[in-house]
C-alpha positions in Angstrom: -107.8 -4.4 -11.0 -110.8 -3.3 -9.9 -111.2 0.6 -10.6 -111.1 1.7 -14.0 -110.6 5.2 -15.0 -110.7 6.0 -19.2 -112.6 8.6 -21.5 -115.1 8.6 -24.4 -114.2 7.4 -27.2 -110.6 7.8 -28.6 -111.5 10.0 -31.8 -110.9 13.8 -31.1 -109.2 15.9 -32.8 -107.9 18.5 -30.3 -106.5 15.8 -28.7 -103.8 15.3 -31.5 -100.3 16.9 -30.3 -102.3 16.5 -26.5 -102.8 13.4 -26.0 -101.6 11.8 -29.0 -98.1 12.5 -30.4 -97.8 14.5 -33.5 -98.1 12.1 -36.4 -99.6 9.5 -34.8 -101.6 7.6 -37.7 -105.9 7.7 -36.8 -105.5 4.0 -37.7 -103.7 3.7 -34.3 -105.3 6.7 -31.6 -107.4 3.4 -30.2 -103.9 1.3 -29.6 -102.5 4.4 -27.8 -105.5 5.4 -26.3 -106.6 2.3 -24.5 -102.3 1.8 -23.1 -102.9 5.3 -21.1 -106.4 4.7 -19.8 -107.5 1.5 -18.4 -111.6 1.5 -20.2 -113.3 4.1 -22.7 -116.9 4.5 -23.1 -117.6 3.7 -27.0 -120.7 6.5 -28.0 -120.6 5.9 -31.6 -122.7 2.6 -30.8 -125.5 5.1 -29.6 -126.1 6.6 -33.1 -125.5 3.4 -35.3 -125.0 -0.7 -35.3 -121.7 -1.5 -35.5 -120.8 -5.2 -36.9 -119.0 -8.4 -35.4 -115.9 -7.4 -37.3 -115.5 -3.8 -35.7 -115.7 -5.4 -32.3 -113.4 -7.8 -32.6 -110.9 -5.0 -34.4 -111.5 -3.1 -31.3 -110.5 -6.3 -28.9 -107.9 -7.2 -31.3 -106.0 -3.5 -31.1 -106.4 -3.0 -26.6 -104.7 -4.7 -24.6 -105.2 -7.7 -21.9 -107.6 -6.5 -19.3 -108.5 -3.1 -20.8 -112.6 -2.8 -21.1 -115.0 -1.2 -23.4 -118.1 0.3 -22.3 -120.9 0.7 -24.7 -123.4 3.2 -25.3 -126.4 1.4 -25.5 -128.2 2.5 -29.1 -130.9 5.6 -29.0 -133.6 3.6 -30.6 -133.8 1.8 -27.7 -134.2 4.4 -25.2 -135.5 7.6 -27.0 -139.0 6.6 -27.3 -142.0 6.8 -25.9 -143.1 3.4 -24.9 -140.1 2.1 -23.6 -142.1 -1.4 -23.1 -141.9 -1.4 -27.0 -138.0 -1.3 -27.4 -137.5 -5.4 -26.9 -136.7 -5.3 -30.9 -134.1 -2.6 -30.9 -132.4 -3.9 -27.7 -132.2 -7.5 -29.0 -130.5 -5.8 -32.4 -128.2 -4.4 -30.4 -127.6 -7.0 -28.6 -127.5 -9.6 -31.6 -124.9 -6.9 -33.7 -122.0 -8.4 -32.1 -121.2 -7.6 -28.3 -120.0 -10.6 -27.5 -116.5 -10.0 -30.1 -115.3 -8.5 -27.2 -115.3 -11.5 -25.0 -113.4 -10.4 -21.6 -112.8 -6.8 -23.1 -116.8 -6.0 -22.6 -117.6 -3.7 -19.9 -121.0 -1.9 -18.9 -123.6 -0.9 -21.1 -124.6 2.6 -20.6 -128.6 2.8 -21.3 -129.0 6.7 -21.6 -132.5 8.5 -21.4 -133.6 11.6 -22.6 -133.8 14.2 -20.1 -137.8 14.6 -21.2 -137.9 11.3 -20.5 -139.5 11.2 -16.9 -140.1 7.9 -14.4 -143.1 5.6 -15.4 -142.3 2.5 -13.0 -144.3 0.5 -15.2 -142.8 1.5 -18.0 -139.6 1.7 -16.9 -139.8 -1.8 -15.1 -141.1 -3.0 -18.4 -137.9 -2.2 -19.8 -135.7 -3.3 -17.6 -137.1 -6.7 -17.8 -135.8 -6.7 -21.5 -132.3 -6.5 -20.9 -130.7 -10.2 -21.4 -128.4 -11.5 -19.0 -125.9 -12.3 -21.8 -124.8 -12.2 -25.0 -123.5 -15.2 -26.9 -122.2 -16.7 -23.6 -121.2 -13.4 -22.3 -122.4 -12.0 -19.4 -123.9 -8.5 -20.0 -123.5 -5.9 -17.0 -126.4 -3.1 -17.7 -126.9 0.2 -16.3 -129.4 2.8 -16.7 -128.7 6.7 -16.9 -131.5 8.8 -16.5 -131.5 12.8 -16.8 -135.4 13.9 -15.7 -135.6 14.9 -11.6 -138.6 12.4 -11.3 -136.3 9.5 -11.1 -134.9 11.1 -7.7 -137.0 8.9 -5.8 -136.8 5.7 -3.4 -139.2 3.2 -6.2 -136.6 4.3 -9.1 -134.1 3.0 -6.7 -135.9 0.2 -5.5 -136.4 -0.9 -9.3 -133.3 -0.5 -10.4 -132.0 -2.6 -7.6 -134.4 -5.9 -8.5 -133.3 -6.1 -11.7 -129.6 -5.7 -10.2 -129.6 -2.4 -12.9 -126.4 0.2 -11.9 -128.1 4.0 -12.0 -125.4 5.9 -13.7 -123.7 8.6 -11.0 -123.2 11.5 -13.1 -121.5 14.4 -11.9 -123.1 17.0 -13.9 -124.4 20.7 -14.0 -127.5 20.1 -15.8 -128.6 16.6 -14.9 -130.2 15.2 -10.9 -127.2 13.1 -9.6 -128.4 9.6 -8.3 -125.7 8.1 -6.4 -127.8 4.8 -4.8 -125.7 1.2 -5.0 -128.1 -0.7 -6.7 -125.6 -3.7 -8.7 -122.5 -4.9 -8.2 -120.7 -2.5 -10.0 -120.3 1.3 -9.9 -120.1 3.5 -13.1 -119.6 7.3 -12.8 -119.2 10.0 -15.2 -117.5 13.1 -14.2 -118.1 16.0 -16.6 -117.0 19.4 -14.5 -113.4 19.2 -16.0 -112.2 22.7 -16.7 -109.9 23.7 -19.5 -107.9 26.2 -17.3 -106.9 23.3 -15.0 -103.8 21.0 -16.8 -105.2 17.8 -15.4 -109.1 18.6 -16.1 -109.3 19.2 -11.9 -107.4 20.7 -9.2 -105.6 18.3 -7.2 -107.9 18.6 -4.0 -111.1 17.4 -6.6 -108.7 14.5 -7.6 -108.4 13.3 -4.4 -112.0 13.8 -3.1 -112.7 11.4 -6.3 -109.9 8.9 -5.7 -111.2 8.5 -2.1 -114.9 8.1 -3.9 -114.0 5.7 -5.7 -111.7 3.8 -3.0 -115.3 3.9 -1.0 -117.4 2.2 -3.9 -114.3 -0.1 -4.4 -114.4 -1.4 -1.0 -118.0 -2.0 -1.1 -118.8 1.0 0.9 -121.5 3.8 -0.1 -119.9 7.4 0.0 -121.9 9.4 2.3 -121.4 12.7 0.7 -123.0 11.7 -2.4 -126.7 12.2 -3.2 -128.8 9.3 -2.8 -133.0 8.6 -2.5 -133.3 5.0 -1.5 -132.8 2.9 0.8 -128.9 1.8 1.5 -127.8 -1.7 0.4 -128.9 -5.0 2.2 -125.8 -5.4 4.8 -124.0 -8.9 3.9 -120.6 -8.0 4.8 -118.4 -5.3 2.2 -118.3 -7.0 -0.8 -115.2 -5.4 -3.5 -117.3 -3.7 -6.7 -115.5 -3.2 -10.1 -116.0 0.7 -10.4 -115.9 2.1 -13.9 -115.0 6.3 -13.8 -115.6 7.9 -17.1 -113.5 12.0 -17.6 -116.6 12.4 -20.5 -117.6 16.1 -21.8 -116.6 19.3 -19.5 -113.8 20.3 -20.9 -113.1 17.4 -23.5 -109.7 18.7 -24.5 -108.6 17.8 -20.4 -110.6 13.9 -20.4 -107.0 12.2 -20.8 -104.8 13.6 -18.7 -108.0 14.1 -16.3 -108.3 10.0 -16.7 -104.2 9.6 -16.1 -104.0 11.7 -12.8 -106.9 9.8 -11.7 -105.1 6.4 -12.5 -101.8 7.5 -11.2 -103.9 8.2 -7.6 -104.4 5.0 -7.9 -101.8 3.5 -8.5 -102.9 1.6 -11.4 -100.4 3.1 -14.0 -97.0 2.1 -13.9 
């Protein structure tokens, strides 16, 4: 399996009776969550350090081959010499990712949107992010929210230090949609609560036959993008991560499922 579609987080109130069946114990929304959704983007590592022993409740409670991706903390990214966040990211880092073993996906570095493009800086920065974590390999990718990063030497950056630039399909926030890793991760927030499934069925299929594209190791040439396209070596199969985050919040599950079931990745 190489697309994964999931949500963020699994703790959400509205989506009691929803999502989850009526009754269904808090103690167990992440069990049920991560059997109808295939990853889920964890925020609450944004706003605090977790410990070894909440990671490895998390791997313990999802099942084979499901994946976590992690919000990177906002120490680390909401400041003003991002040169200067080598402490915070090694905390992070050190608080124990690697509980997760086979279960960790991409780590979502997330800007400010004041935060505009310094390449020294931001190069800086990049060049802090470790290539593993207790013997795990970490997969790291950057999304940025300030127009000024809608340029060819953002892209060009991102791509030597084999970053992902987060493709997020958003009212407020540029759109950078440049291949820069070996991975694609996309959030989708234009879910409307008036739609059962989050989005028509024509937006569900426009996005299945995105993601199909990035799977296959092609670029999607509807997409915006500032850089120059990939080195050609032959189509090479990504792992694509899809995140149904914000929008309408109440819709990210059963956005996530008719995704999957495009798929064909849910039984």
């Amino acid at each position: 399996m190489t697309i994964r579609v999931g949500i963020g987080g699994w703790t959400f109130e509205p989506w009691r009776g929803t999502f989850y069946p009526q009754g269904l114990p808090h103690a167990r929304e992440l069990e049920h969550a991560s059997r109808h959704v295939t990853t889920i983007e964890v925020n609450g590592t944004f706003y605090r350090t977790q410990t070894p022993k909440t990671f490895a409740s998390w791997a313990e409670q999802a099942p084979d081959d499901f994946v976590f991706a992690l919000k990177a903390p906002r120490y680390a990214t909401n400041r003003r010499v991002l040169a200067e966040a080598g402490e915070s990211i090694t905390r992070f880092v050190d608080s124990g990712l690697a509980e997760l073993g086979d279960k960790l996906g991409p780590i979502n570095w997330q800007f400010p949107p004041t935060k505009a493009f310094d390449p020294e800086d931001f190069g800086a920065f990049l060049a802090l992010l470790p290539a593993t974590a207790g013997g795990v390999a970490l997969r790291h990718a950057v999304e940025v929210r300030h127009a000024s990063f809608c340029t060819a030497a953002f892209v060009a950056l991102a791509r030597a230090h084999k970053v992902a630039i987060v493709f997020a399909d958003d009212d407020d926030y540029p759109a950078i949609a440049d291949v820069t890793a070996d991975f694609i991760y996309a959030r989708l927030q234009r879910a409307k609560e008036e739609e059962p499934n989050g989005y028509s069925a024509a937006a569900l299929k426009d996005w299945h036959k995105q993601a199909a594209a990035w799977e296959a190791g092609g670029v999607p040439a509807d997409l915006p993008a500032y850089g120059d396209a990939p080195a050609a070596k032959g189509k090479r199969k990504r792992d694509v991560f899809v995140y149904m985050i914000n929008g309408a919040k109440v819709r990210a599950p059963a956005a996530a499922q008719a995704l999957l079931a495009l798929l064909a990745l849910l039984a």
